[in-house]
DRENDO-1510 file (C-alpha; in Angstrom, 1 decimal, always signed):
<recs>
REC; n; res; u; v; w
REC; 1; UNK; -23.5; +56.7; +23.5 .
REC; 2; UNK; -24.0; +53.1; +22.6 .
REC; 3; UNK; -21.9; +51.0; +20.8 .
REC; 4; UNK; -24.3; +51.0; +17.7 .
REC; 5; UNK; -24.0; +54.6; +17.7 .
REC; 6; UNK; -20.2; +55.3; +18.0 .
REC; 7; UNK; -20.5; +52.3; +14.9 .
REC; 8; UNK; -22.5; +55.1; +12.9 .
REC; 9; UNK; -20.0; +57.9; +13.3 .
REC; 10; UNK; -17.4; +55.5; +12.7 .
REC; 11; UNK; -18.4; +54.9; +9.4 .
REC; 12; UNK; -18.4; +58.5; +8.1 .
REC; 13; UNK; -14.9; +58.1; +8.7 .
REC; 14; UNK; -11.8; +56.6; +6.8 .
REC; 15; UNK; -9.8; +55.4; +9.0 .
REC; 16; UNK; -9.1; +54.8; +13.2 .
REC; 17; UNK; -5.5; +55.7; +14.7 .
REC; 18; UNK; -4.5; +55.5; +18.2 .
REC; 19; UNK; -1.4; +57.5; +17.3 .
REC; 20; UNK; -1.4; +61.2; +16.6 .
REC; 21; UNK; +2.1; +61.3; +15.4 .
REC; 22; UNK; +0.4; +59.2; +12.5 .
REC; 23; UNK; -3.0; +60.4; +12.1 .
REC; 24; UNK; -5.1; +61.1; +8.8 .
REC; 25; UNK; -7.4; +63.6; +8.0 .
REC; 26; UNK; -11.5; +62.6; +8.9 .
REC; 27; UNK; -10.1; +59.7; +11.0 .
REC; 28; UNK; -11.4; +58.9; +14.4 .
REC; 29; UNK; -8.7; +59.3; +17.4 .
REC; 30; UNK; -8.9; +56.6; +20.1 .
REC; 31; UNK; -7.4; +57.6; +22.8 .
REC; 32; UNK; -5.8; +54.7; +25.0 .
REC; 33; UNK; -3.9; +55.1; +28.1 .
REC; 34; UNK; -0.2; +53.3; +27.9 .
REC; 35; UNK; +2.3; +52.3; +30.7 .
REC; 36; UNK; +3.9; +55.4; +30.5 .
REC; 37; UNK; +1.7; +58.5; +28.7 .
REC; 38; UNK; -2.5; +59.1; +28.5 .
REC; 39; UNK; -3.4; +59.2; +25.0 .
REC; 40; UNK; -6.6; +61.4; +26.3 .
REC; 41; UNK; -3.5; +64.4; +26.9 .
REC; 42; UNK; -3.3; +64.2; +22.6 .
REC; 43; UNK; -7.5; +64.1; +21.9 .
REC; 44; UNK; -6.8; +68.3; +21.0 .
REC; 45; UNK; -4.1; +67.6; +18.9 .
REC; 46; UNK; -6.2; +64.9; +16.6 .
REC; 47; UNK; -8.6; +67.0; +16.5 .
REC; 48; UNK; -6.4; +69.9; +15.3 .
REC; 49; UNK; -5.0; +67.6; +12.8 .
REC; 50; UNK; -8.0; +66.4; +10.9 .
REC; 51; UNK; -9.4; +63.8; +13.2 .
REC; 52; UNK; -13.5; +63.8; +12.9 .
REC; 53; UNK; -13.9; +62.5; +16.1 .
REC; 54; UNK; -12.3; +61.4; +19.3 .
REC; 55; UNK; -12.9; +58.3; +21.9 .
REC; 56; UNK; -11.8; +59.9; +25.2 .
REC; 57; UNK; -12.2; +58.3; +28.8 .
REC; 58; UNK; -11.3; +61.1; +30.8 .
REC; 59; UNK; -14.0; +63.8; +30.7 .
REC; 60; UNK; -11.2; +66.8; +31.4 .
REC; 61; UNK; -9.9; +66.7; +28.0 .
REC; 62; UNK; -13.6; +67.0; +26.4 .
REC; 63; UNK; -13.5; +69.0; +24.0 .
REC; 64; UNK; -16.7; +69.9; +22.1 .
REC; 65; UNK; -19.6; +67.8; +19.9 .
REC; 66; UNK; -16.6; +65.8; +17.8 .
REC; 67; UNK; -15.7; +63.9; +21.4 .
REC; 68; UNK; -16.9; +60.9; +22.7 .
REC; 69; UNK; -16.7; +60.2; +26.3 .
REC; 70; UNK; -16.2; +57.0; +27.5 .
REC; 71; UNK; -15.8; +54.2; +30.5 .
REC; 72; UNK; -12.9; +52.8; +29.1 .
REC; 73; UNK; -11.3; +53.6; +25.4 .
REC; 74; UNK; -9.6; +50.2; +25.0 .
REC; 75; UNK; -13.1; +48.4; +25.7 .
REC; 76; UNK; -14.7; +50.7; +24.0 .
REC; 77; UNK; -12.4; +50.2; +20.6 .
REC; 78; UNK; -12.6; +46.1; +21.0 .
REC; 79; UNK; -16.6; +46.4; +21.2 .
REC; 80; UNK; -16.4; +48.7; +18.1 .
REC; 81; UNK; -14.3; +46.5; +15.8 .
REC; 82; UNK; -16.4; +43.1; +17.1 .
REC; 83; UNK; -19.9; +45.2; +16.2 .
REC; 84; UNK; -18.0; +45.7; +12.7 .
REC; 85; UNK; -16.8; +42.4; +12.4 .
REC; 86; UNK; -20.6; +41.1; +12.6 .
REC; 87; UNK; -21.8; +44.4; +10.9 .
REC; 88; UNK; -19.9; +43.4; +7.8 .
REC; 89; UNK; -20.9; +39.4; +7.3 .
REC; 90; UNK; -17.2; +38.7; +5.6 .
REC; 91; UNK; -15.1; +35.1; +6.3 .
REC; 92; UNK; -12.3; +35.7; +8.3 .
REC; 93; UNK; -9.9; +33.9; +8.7 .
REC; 94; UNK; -7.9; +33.7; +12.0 .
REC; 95; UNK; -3.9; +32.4; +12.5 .
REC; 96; UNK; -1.8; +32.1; +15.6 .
REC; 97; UNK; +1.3; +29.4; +16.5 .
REC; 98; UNK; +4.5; +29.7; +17.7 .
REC; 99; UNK; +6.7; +30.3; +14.7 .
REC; 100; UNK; +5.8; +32.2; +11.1 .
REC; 101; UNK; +2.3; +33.1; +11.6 .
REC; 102; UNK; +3.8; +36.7; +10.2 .
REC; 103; UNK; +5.2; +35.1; +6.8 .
REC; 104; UNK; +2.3; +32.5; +6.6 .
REC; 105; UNK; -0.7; +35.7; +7.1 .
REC; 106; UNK; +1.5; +37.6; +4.2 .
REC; 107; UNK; +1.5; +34.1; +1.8 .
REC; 108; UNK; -2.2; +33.6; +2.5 .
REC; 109; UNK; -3.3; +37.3; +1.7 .
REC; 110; UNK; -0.6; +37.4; -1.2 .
REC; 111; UNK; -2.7; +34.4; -2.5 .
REC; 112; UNK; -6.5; +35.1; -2.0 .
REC; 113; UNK; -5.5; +38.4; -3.2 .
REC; 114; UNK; -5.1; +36.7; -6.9 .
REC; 115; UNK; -8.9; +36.1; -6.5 .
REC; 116; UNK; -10.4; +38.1; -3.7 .
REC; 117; UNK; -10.5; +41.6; -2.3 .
REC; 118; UNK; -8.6; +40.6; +0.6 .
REC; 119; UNK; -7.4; +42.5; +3.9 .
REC; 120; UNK; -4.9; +41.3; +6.3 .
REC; 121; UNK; -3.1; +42.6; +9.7 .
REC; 122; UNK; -0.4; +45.0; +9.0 .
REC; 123; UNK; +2.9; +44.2; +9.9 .
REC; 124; UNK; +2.6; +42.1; +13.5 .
REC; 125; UNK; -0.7; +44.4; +14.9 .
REC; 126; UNK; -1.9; +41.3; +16.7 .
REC; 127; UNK; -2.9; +41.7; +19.6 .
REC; 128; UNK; -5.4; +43.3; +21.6 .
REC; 129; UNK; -5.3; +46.4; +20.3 .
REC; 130; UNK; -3.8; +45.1; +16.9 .
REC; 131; UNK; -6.6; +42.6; +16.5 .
REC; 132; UNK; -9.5; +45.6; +16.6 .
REC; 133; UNK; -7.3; +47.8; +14.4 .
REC; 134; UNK; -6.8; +45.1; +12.2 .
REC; 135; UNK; -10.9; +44.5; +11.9 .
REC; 136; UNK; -11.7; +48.3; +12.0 .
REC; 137; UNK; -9.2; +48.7; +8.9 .
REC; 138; UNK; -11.9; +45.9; +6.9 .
REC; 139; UNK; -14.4; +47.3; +5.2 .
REC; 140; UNK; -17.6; +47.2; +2.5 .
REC; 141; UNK; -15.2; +46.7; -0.4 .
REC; 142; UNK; -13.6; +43.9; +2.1 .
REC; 143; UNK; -14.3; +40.1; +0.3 .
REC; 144; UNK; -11.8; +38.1; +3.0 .
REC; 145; UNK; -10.6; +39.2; +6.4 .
REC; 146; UNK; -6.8; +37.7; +7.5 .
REC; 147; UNK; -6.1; +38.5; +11.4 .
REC; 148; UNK; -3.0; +37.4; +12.6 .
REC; 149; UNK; -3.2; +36.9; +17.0 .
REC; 150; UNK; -0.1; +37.1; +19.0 .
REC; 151; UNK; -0.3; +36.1; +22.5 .
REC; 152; UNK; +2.0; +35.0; +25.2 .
REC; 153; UNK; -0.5; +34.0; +28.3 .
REC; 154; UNK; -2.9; +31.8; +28.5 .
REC; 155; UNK; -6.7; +32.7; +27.2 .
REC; 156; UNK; -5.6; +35.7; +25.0 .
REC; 157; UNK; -6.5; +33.6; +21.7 .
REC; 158; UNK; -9.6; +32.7; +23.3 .
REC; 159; UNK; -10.0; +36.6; +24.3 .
REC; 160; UNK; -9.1; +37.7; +20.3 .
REC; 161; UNK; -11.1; +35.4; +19.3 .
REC; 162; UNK; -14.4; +36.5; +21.0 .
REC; 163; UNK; -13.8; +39.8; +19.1 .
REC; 164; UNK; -12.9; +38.6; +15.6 .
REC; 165; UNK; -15.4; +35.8; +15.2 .
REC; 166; UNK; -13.1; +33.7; +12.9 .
REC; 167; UNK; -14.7; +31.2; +10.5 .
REC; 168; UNK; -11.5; +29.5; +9.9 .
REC; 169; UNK; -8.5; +29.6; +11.7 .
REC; 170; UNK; -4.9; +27.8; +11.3 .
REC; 171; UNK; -2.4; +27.0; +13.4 .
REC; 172; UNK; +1.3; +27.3; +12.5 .
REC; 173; UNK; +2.6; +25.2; +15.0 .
REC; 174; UNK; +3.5; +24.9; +18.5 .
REC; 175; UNK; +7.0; +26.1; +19.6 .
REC; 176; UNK; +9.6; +26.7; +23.0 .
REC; 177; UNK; +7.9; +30.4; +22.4 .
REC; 178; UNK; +7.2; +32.6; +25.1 .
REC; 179; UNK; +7.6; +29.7; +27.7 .
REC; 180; UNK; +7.4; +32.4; +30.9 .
REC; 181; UNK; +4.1; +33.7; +29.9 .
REC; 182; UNK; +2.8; +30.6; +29.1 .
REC; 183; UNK; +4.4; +28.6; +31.8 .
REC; 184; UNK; +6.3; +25.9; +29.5 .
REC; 185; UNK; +5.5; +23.7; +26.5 .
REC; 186; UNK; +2.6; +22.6; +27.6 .
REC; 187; UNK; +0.9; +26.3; +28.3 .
REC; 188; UNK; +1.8; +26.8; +24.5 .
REC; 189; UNK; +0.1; +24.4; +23.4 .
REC; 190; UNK; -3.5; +24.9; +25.5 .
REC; 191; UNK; -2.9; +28.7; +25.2 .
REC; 192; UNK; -2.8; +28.4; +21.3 .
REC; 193; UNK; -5.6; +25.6; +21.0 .
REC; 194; UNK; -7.7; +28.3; +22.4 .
REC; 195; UNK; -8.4; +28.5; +18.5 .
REC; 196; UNK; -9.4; +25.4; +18.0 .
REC; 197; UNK; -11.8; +25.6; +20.9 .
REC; 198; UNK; -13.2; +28.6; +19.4 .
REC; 199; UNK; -13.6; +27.3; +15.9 .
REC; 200; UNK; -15.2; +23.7; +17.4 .
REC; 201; UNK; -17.5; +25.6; +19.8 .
REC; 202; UNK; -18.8; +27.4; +16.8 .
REC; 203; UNK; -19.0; +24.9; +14.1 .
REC; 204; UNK; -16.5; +26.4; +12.1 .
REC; 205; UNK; -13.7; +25.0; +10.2 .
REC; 206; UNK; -9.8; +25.0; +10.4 .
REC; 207; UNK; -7.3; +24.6; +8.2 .
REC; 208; UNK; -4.5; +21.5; +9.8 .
REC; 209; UNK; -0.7; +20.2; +8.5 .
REC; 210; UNK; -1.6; +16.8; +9.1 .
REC; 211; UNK; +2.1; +15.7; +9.7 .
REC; 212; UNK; +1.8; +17.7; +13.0 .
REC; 213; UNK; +0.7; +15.2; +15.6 .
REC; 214; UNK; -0.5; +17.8; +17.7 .
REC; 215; UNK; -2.7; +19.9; +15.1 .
REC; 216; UNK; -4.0; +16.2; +14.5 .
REC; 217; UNK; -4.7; +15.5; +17.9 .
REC; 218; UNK; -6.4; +19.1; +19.0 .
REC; 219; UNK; -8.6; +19.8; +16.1 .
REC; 220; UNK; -10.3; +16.5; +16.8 .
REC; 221; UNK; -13.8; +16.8; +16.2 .
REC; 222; UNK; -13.5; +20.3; +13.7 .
REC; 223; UNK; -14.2; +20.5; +10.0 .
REC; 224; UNK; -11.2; +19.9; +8.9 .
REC; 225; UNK; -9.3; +20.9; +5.4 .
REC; 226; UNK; -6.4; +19.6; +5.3 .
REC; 227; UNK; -2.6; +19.1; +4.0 .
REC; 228; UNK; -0.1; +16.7; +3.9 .
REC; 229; UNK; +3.5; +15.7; +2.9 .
REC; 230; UNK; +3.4; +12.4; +3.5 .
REC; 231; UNK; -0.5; +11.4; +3.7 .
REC; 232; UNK; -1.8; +11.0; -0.2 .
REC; 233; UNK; -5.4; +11.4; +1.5 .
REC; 234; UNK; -5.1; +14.7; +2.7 .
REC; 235; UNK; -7.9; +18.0; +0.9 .
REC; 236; UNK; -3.5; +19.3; -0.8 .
REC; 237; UNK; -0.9; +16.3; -0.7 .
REC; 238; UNK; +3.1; +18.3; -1.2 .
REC; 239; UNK; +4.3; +16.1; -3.5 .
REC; 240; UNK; +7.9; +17.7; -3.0 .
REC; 241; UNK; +10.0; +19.9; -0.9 .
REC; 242; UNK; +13.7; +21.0; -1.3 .
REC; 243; UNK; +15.1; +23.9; +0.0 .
REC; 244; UNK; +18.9; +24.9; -1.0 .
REC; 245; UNK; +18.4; +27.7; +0.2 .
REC; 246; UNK; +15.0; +28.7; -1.6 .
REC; 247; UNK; +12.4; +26.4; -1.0 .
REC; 248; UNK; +10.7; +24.5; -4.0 .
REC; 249; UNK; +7.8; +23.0; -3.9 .
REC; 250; UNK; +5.6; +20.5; -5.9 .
REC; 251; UNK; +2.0; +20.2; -5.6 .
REC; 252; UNK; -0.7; +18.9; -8.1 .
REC; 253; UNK; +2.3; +18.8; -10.8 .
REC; 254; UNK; +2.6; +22.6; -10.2 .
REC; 255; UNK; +6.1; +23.4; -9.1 .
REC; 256; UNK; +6.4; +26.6; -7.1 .
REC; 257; UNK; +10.4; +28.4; -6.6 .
REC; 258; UNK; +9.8; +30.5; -3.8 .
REC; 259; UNK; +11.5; +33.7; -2.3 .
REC; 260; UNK; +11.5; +31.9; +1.2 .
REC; 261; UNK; +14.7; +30.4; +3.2 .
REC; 262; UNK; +14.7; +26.8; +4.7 .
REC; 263; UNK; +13.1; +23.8; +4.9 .
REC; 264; UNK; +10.6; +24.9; +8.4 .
REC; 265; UNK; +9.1; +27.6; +5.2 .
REC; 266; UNK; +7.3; +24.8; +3.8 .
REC; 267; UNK; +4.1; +24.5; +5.3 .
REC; 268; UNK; +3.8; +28.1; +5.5 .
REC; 269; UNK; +3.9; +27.6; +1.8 .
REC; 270; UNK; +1.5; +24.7; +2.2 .
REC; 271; UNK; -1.0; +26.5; +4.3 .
REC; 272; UNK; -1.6; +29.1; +1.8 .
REC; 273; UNK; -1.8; +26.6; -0.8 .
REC; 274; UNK; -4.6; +25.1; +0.8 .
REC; 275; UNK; -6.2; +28.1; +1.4 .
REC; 276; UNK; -6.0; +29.3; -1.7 .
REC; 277; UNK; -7.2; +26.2; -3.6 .
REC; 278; UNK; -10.4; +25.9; -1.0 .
REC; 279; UNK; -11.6; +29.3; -2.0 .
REC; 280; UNK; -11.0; +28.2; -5.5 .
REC; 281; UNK; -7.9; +29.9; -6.3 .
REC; 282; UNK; -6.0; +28.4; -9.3 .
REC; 283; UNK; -2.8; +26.5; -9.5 .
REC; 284; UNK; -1.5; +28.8; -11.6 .
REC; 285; UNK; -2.6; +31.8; -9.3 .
REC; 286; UNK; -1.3; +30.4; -6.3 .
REC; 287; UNK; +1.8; +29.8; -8.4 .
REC; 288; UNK; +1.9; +33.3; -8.9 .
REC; 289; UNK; +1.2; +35.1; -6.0 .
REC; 290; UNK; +4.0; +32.8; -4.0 .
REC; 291; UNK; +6.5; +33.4; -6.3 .
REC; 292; UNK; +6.1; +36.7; -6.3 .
REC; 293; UNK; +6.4; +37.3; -2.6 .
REC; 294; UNK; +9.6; +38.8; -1.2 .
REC; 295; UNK; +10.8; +38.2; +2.2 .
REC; 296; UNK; +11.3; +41.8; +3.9 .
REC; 297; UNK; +11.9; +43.0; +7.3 .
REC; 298; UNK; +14.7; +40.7; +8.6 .
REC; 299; UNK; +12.3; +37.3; +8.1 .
REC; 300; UNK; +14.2; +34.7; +6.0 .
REC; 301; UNK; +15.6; +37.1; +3.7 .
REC; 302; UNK; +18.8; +36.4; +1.3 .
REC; 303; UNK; +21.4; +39.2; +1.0 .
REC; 304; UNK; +24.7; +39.2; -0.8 .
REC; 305; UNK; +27.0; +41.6; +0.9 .
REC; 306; UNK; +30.0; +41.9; -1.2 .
REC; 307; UNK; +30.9; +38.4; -1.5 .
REC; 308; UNK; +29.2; +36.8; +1.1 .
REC; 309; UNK; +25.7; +35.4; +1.0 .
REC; 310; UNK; +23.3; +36.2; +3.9 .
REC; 311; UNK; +20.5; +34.7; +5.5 .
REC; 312; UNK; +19.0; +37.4; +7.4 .
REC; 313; UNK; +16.2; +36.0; +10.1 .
REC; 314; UNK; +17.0; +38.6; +12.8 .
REC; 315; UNK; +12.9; +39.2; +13.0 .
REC; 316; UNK; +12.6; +37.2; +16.0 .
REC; 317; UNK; +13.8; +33.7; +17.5 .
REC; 318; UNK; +12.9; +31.1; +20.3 .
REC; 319; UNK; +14.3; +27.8; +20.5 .
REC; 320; UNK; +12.1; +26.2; +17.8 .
REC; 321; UNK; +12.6; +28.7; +15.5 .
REC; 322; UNK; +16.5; +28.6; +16.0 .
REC; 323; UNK; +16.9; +24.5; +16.1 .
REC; 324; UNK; +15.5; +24.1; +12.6 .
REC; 325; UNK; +17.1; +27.2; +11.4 .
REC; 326; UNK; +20.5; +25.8; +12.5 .
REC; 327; UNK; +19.4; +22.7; +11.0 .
REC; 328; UNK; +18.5; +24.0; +7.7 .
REC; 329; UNK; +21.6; +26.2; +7.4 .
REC; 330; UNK; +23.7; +23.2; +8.5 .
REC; 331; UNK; +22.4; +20.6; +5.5 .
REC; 332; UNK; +22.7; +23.4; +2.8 .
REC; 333; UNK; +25.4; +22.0; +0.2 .
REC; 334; UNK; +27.8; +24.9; +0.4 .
REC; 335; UNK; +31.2; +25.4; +2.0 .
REC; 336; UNK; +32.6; +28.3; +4.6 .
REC; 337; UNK; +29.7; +29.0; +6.6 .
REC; 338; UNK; +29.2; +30.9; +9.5 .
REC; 339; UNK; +26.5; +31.3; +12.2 .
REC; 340; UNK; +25.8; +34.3; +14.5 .
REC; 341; UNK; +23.4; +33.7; +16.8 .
REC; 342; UNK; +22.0; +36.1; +19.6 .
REC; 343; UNK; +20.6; +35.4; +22.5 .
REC; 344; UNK; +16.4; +34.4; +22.6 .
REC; 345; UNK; +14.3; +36.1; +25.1 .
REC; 346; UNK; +11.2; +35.4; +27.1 .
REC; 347; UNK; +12.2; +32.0; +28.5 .
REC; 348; UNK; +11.8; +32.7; +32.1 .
REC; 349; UNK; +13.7; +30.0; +34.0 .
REC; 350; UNK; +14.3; +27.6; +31.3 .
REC; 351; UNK; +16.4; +30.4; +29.7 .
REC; 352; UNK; +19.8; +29.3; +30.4 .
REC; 353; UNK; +19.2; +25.4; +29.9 .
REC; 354; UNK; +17.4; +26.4; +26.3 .
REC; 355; UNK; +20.4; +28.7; +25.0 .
REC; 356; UNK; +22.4; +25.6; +26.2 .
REC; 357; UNK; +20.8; +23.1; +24.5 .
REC; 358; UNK; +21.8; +25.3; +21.0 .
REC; 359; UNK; +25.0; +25.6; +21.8 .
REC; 360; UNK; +25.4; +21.5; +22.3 .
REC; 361; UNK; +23.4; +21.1; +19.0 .
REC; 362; UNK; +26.5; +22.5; +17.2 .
REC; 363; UNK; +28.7; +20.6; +19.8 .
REC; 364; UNK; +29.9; +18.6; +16.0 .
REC; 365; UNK; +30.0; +21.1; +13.9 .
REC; 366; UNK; +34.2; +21.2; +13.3 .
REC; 367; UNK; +33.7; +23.2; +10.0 .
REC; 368; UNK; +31.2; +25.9; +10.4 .
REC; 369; UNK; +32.7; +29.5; +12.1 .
REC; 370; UNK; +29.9; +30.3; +15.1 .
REC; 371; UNK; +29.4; +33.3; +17.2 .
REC; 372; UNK; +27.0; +33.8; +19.8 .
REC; 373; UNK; +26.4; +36.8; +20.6 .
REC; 374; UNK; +24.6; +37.4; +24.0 .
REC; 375; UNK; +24.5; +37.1; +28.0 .
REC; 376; UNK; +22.2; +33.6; +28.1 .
REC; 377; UNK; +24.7; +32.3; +25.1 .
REC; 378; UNK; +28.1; +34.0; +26.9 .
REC; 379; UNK; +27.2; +31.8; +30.5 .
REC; 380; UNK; +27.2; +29.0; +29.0 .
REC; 381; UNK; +30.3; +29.0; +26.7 .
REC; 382; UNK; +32.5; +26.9; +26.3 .
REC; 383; UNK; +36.2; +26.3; +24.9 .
REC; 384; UNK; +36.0; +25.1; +21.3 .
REC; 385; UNK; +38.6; +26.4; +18.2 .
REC; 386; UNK; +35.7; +27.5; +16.2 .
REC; 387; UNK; +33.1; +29.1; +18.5 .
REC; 388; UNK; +33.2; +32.2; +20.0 .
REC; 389; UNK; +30.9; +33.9; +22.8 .
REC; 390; UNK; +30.6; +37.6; +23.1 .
REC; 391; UNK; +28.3; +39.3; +26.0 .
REC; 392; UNK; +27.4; +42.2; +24.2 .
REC; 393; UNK; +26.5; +42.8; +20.0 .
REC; 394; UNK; +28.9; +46.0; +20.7 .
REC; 395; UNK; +32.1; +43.4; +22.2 .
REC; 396; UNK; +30.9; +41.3; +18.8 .
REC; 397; UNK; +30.8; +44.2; +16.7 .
REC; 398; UNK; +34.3; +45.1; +18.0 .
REC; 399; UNK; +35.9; +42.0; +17.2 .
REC; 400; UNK; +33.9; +41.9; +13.2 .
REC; 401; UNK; +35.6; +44.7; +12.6 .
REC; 402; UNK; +38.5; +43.0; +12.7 .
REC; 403; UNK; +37.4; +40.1; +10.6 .
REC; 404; UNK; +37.7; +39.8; +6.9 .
REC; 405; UNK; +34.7; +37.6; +5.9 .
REC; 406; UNK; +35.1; +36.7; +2.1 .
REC; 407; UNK; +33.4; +34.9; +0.0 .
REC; 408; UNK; +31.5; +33.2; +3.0 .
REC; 409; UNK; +27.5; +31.9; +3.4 .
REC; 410; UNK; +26.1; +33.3; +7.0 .
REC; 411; UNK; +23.1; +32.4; +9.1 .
REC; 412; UNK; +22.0; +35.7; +11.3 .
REC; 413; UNK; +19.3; +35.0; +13.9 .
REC; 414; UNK; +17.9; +36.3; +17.5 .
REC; 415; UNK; +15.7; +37.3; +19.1 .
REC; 416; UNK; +14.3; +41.2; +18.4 .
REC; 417; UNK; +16.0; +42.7; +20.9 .
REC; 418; UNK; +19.4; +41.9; +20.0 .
REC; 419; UNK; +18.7; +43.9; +16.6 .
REC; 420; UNK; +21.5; +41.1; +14.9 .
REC; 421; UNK; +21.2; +42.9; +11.4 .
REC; 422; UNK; +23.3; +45.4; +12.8 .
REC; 423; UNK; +25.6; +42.9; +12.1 .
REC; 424; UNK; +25.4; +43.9; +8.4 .
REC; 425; UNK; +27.0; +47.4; +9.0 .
REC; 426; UNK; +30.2; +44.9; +10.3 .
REC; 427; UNK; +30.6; +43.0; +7.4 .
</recs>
């Protein structure tokens, strides 16, 4: 069956799952084999639950007319969603960077949505398999595509690119993020400038913070739309920023008072202004649709837990994120703070010289309480009155209990695995 025809079938359908614990009725089943089950074992099951069809590549769980055999499901599903992508003609708009693509995709689609029938990736779907989900979920009604791409080796941008054809793509930054996949700084920033090769290759256009040297220097030779805090020349000039702990921003003598912690929030803000005011959203829309976005799963939230005030950025971390974190919390004007940090992962041999360099950059810091919570963090710890270094979250958890924190303003932030909201069940 060719890729035109499995296209056909899938559009009698609502929806495509690759999860039978989470199927929908007249949905079509793909069934992709995982590191530790084969997908093609459930192709009964979807079927019994209201699947219309199945993708199976393993011809001893075919089943009858409603199954489609097959080389490969995972190719397969990436060749359907590209055919889709071009089937359905819509802009799309592709992000990727080190640090807030998540928050930055959910400002962008909260802002073309003021305007647009606009579709994003759920949650963080992006990568290979999120990135054809994400495309498969856009349809007819579909005005603007948003598809966030995760990657952590080299030439996976270039590889999720190939399959969502963006016409415009943006670039949060580039960040000390997944330095062992990408084999240091450097791999970060050719593996992500995949985009931009992408986007010039195709005469597209991208979307660049112009006070980022690098986004300056690899776009070269790209349509450009551009933004700026300092450069009055730029397509959106900031006029200001302030963050305390909400960031405020001015632009175009529109004054926006965000939901979003810290000062490294800002051009995520700014990169779905621009966006929004190139497709011809209003001020006073994208006034709207930022202000009315609320932080949620552990990404630059702000909590009050009895009578302390929380900022909860457990999502994720790498040494980027956590240096301007740390730096943000540290210039807020308020008094009794405390930092609890966990430990970042995926740093490969740089690991242990990265978790030290955080703890020197609070080396000064005589009047802010810090744990750091982790085995990176623990071997390098050091005697100081106000710092403390646990191993484990459950040797932290042991001593919080013994804590009384009153009346107190508290940075929380690691990396995913050390789950550091659990924190909150402490306090």
């Amino acid at each position: 069956m060719t890729i035109n025809e499995i296209h056909q079938l899938f559009l009698t359908c609502d929806s495509v799952s690759i999860d039978t614990r989470k199927i929908l009725p007249n949905s079509l089943f793909v069934a992709i084999k995982g590191e530790r089950f084969d997908a093609n074992t459930f192709a009964k099951e979807a079927l019994e639950k209201g699947a219309a069809y199945v993708i199976i590549d393993n011809e001893d769980y075919f089943i009858d007319e409603r199954t489609i055999l097959v080389e490969d499901s995972l190719i397969t599903l990436q060749k359907l969603a590209s055919f889709h992508r071009s089937y359905l003609k819509i802009p799309i708009i592709a992000l990727t960077g080190s640090n807030g693509k998540t928050t930055t995709k959910e400002l962008i689609h909260s802002v073309l949505l003021q305007k647009f029938n606009t579709k994003a990736t759920l949650g963080n779907l992006n990568n290979h398999i999120g990135v054809p989900l994400t495309l498969l979920s856009f349809n007819n009604s579909t005005e603007i595509g948003i598809v966030e791409m995760g990657a952590n080796h080299q030439k996976e941008i270039e590889f999720l690119c190939s399959i969502a054809q963006p016409d415009y793509g943006y670039i949060t930054n580039f960040g000390k993020a997944h330095l062992e996949g990408f084999g240091g700084v450097e791999g970060v920033i050719k593996g992500k400038s995949e985009m931009y090769s992408f986007l010039r290759q195709h005469q597209k256009t991208v979307f660049v913070n112009l006070d980022d040297t690098i986004q300056v220097e690899k776009s070269f030779g790209i349509q450009r739309v551009s933004f700026s805090q300092r450069d009055k020349e730029a397509n959106i000039f900031i006029q200001d920023v302030t963050a305390n702990p909400l960031v405020v921003i001015t632009f175009n003598s529109t004054q926006i008072r965000s939901h979003l912690i810290g000062i490294y929030n800002a051009n995520n803000i700014n990169a779905a202004i621009t966006i929004g005011h190139y497709f011809g959203v209003t001020d006073e829309q994208i006034k709207i649709a930022i202000e009315s976005y609320i932080p949620e799963n552990n990404r630059s939230q702000l909590l009050t837990k009895g009578t302390n005030e929380i900022i909860l950025d457990a999502y994720n971390a790498n040494p980027s994120s956590m240096k301007v974190a740390l730096e943000n919390f540290l210039q807020l004007n308020k008094s009794n703070k405390v930092i609890v940090i966990g430990d970042m992962f995926e740093l490969g041999e740089e690991s242990l010289n990265e978790h030290k360099a955080i703890v020197n950059q609070l080396i000064n810091e005589e009047d802010v309480e810090c744990h750091f919570v982790g085995n990176d963090f623990f071997l390098n710890k050091i005697e100081k009155e106000n710092f403390h270094f646990y191993s484990t979250f459950e040797s932290f958890s042991d001593h919080l209990k013994e804590l009384n924190f009153d009346n107190k303003i508290m940075l929380i932030k690691g990396s995913r695995g050390m789950a550091l909201e659990r924190t909150l069940d402490f306090l």
